[in-house]
C-alpha positions as CSV (number, residue, x, y, z in Angstrom):
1,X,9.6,2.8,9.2
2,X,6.2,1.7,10.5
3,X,4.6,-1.8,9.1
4,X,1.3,-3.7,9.4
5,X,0.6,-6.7,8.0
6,X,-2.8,-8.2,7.9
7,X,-2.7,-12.4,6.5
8,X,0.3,-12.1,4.1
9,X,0.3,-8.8,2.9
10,X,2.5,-6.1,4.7
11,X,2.2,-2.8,4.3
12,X,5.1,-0.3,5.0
13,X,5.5,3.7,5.6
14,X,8.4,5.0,5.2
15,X,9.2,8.7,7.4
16,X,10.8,10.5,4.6
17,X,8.8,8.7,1.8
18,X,6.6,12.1,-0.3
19,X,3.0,13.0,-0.8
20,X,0.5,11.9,-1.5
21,X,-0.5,9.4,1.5
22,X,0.4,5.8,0.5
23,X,1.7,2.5,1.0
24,X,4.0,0.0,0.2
25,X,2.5,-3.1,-0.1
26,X,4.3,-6.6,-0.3
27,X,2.8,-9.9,-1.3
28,X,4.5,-13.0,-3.1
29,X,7.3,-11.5,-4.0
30,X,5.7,-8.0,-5.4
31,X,5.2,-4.6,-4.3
32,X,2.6,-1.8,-5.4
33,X,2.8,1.3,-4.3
34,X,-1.0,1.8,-3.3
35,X,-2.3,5.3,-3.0
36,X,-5.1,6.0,-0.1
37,X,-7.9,8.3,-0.9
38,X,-11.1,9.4,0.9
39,X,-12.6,6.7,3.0
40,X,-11.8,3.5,1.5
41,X,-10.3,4.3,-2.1
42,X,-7.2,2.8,-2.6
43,X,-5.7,3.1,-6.3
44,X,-1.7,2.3,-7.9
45,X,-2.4,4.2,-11.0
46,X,1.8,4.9,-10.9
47,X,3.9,4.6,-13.3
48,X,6.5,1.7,-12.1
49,X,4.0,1.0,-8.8
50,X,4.2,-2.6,-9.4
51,X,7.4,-4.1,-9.1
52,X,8.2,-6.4,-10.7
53,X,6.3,-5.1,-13.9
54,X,5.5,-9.0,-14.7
55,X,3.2,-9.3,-11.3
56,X,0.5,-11.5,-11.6
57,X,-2.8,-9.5,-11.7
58,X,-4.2,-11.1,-9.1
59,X,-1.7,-10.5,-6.3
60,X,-1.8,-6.8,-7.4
61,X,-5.7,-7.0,-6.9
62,X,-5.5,-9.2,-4.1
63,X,-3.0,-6.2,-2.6
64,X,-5.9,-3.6,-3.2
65,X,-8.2,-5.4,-1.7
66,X,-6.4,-5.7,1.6
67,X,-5.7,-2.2,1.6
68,X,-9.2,-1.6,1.2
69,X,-10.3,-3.6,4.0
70,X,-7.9,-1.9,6.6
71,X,-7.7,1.6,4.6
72,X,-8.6,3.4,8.1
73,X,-5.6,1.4,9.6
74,X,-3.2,2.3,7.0
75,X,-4.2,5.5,6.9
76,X,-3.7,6.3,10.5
77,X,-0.1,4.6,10.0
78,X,0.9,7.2,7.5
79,X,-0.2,10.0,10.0
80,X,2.0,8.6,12.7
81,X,5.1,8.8,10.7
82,X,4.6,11.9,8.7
83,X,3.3,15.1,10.7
C-alpha cells in the first residue's frame, strides 16, 4: 500500500485495488473513493464512494479539492503500485 498525505487528508493506493486509477481518500473520519482523470479532474461519482453515506458535504468537497491540488502527485502514486 502506498500513502500521501498532504495537511489532514491522506490518500491511499492499494496494489491489488481495480481500474480505473483512483484513490482512497481519508479526512475526519470519511473516505471517498476519488477517481483521477486527465490533468487535474478528480470526480467520486461511485455508488457507496463516500463512506459513511452521512459525510458532511464539505469534507467530501474539501477531499476533492486536495486531490485536485496534488492530482500529478496522486497520480504518479497509482503508477508506482500498479504496472
Amino acid at each position: 500500500m502506498g500513502s500521501k498525505t498532504f495537511g489532514a487528508v491522506t490518500f491511499r493506493v492499494y496494489p491489488n485495488d481495480h481500474q480505473p486509477r483512483h484513490v482512497h481518500g481519508f479526512y475526519s473520519g470519511i473516505e471517498v473513493i476519488v477517481d483521477l482523470l486527465g490533468e487535474t479532474t478528480v470526480v467520486s461519482n461511485r455508488r457507496k464512494a463516500i463512506k459513511p453515506g452521512t459525510a458532511k458535504l464539505s469534507d467530501v468537497k474539501h477531499i476533492l479539492k486536495v486531490a485536485a491540488e496534488h492530482c500529478d502527485e496522486l497520480k504518479a502514486l497509482w503508477e508506482e503500485h500498479h504496472d
